[in-house]
C-alpha positions in Angstrom: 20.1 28.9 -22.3 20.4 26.1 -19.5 20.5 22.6 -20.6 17.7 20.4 -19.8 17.0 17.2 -18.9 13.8 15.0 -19.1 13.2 12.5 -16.4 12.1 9.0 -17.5 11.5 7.5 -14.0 13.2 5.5 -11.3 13.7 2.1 -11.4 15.6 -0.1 -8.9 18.8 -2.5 -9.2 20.2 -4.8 -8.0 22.6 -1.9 -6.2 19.7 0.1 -5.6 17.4 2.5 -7.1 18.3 4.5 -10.6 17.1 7.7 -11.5 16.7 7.6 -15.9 16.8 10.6 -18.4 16.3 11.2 -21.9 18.8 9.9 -24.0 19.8 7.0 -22.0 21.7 8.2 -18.9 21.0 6.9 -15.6 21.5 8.5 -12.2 22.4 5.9 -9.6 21.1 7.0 -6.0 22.8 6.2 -2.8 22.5 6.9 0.3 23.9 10.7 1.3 23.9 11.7 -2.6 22.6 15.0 -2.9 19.7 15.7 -5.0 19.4 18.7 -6.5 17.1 20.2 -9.9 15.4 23.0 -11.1 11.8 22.9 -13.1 12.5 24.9 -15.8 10.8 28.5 -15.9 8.3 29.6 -18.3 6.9 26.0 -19.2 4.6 23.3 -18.5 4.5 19.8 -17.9 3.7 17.4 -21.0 2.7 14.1 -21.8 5.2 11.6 -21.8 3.6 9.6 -24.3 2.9 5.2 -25.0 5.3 2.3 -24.6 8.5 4.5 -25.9 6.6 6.7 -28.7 6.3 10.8 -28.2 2.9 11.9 -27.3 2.1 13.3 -30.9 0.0 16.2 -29.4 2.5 16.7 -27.1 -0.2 17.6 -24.6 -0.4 19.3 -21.4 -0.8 17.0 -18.3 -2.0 17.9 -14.5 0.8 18.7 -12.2 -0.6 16.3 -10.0 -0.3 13.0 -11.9 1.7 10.3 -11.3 0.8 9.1 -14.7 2.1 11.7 -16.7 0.0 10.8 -19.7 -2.8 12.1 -21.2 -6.1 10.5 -21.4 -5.5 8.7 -25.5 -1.4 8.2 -24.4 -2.7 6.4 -21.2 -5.3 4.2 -22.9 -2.3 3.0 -25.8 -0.2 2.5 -22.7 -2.5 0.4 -21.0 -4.0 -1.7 -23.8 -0.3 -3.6 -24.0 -0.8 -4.0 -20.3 -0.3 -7.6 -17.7 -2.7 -5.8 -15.5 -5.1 -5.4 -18.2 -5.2 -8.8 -19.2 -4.4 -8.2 -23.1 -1.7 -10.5 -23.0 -3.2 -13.7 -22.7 -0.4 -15.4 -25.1 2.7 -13.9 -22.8 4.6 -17.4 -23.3 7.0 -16.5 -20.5 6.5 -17.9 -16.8 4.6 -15.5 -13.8 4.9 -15.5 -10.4 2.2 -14.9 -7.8 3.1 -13.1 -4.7 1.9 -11.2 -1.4 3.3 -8.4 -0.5 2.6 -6.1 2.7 2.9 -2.7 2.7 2.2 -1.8 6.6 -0.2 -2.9 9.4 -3.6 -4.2 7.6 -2.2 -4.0 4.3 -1.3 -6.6 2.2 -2.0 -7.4 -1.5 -1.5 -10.6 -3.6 -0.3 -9.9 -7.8 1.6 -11.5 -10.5 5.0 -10.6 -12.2 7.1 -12.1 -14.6 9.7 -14.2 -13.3 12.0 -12.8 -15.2 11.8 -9.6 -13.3 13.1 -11.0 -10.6 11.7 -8.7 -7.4 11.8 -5.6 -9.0 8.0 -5.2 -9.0 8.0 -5.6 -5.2 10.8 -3.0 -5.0 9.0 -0.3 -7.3 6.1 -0.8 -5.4 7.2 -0.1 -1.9 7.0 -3.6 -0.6 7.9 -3.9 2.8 8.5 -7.4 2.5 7.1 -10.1 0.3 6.9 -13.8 -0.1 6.2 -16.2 -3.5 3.3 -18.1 -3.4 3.9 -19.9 -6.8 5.3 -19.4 -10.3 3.5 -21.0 -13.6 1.8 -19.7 -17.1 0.3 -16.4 -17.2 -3.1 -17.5 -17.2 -2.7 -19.7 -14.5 -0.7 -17.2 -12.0 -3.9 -14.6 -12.8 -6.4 -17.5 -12.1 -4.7 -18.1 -8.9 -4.5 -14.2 -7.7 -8.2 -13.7 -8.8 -8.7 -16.9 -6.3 -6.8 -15.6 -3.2 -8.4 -12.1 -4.1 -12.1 -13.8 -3.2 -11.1 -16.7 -1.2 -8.8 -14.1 1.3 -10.0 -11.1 0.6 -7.1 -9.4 -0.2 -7.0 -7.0 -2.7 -4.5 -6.9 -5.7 -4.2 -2.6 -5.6 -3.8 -0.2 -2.5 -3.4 3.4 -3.1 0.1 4.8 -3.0 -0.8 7.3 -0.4 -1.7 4.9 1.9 1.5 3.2 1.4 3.1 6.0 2.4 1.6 7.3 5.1 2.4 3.9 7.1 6.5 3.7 6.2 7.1 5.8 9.3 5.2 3.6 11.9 6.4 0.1 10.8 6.8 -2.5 13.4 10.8 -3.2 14.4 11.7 -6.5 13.2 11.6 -8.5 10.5 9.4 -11.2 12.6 6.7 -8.8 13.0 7.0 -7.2 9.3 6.0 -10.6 8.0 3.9 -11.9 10.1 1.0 -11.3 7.9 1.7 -12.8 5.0 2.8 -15.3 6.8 -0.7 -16.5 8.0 -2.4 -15.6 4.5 0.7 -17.6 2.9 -0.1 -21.1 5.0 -4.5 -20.1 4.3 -3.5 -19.7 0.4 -1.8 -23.0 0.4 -4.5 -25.1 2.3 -7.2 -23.6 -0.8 -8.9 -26.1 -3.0 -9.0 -25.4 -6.8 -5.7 -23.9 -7.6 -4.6 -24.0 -11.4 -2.8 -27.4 -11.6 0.0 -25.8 -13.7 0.8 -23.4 -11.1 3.6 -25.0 -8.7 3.1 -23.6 -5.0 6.0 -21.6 -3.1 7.6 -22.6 0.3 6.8 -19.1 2.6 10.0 -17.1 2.4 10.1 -14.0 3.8 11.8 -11.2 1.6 12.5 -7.7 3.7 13.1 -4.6 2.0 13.5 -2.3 5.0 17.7 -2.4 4.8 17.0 -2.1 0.7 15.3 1.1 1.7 17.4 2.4 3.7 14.3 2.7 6.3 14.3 4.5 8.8 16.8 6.7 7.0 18.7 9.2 9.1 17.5 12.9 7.9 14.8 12.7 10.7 11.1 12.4 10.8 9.3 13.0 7.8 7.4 16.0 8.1 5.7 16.2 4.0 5.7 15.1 1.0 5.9 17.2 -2.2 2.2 17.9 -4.2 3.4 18.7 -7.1 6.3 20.6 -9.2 6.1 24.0 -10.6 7.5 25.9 -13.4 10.9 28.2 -11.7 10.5 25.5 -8.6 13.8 23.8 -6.9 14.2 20.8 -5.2 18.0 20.2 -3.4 18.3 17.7 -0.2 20.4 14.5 0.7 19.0 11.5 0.2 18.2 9.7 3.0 16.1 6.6 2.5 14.1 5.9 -1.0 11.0 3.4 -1.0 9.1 2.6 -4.4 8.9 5.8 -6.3 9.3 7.8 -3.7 12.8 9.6 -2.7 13.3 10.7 1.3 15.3 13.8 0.9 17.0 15.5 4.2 16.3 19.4 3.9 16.5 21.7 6.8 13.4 21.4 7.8 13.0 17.3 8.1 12.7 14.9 5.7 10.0 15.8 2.3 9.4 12.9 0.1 9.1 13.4 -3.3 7.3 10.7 -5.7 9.7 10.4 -8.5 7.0 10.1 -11.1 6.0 13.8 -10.7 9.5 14.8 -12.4 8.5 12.9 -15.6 7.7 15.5 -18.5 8.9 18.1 -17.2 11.6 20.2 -18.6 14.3 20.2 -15.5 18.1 22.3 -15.3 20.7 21.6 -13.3 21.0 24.1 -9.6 24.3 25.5 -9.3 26.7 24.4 -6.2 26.6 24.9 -3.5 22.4 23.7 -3.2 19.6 26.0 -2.1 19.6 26.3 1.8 17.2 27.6 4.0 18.2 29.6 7.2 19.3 26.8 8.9 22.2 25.4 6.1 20.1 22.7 4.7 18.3 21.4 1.7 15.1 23.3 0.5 12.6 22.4 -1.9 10.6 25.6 -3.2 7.6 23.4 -4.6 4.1 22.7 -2.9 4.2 20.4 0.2 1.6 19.4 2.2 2.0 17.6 5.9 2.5 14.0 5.8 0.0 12.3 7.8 1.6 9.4 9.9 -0.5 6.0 10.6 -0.2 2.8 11.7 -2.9 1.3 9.8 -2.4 2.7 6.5 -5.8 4.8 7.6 -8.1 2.5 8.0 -8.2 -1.6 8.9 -8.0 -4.1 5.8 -11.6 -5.8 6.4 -11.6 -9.8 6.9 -7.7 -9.6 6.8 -7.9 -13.2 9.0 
């Protein structure tokens, strides 16, 4: 019988994005590795359980989720949650940020400082800039503020995200110049926490930590799902929050990372799975990836 692995999710570096297993292992990804796995035949895909504890049902999850957790797992999960505001007491300092994702999208949020930017990095950022760092309770005050005040919001779907990354404007200039403007409007706001100390604008760009555009091509889909006996094998070309751009024959398929998570995957034998044309192929369900250059529709009272 094959070994298998369990995937616990990417997380990014300070060299770079890092695929985790079971166990303890880490992947590290550059730029022309080759990915290559097999979804185990004759199984499912399985809750991943809460906050580092085994799902005790061990239940069965949709294909389809990001998640990866079933409806009780998810709830534990998010009970010891920032975002859920049940950590009122967090002693440790927060920063507030705005980040922007593509034309007509940008979002403000909160992260520990410890952290570093690692939350703009797992979340696709394009770039980002600090508005101010203080107590928890303060740096949520302050986002909820910008939130009404700016009407930005503090979540935009991942798809949308995604859909924009091929379409982004050329320089670094341009990429920021939205947050930029909301930056200098956040600052001249009345009623900011007076624990929170403000930010200078700095504009952070992730499009080189990216590896955007990466060189496999346009991208022509991205993966639905994984499937029992499936395959994925390509070179990676360009990775961008949880999502990993990998060159196959056809173009360039992104996969989101967090649909590998519990799931039972094996090892492909050398060389990879080709198509007719010698390269990668992924024998999973991909859908056309639909290109915009305003995330799909216009962020309302942006300015």
């Amino acid at each position: 019988m094959a070994q298998t692995w369990t995937c616990s999710g990417l997380r990014w570096s300070a060299d770079g994005p890092v695929l985790g297993w079971g166990g303890g292992r880490e992947s590290p990804l550059t730029w022309g590795k080759r990915v290559a796995f097999g979804v185990a035949d004759g199984g499912g895909r399985t809750c991943v359980g809460a906050r580092g504890n085994v799902c005790p049902l061990r239940a069965g999850v949709s294909a389809r989720s990001t998640g990866a957790r079933c409806e009780e797992c998810a709830r534990l999960d998010r009970a010891h949650s920032v975002a859920a505001d049940t950590l009122a007491d967090d002693p440790r300092p927060y920063r507030v940020y705005l980040a922007w994702f593509g034309p007509g999208m940008a979002k403000v949020g909160i992260t520990a400082l410890e952290r570093g930017s690692a939350r703009l990095l797992e979340q696709g950022a394009v770039c980002f800039s600090w508005l101010g760092s203080g107590p928890l309770m303060a740096a949520r005050r302050t986002e909820e503020l910008l939130r009404a005040a700016l009407r930005v919001p503090d979540r935009i779907p991942y798809a949308r995200k995604r859909a924009v990354r091929a379409a982004l404007p050329g320089t670094e200039g341009e990429r920021a110049a939205e947050i930029e403007e909301l930056h200098r409007r956040a600052l001249a706001l009345g009623a900011w926490p007076e624990s929170l100390t403000p930010a200078p604008f700095r504009a952070v760009d992730h499009v080189g930590a990216f590896g955007l555009p990466g060189s496999g091509g346009p991208v022509v889909g991205e993966v639905t799902e994984l499937v029992a006996g499936g395959a994925v094998g390509g070179e990676l070309v360009a990775a961008a929050g949880p999502d990993l751009h990998l060159a196959t024959g056809d173009g360039v398929v992104v996969l989101d990372s967090r649909l590998m998570t519990g799931w039972e995957l094996v090892p492909l034998p050398l060389p990879l799975p080709v198509d007719e044309s010698g390269g990668g192929r992924v024998d999973v369900p991909v859908r056309a990836l639909r290109v915009t250059g305003d995330g799909g529709r216009q962020q309302d009272g942006l300015f």
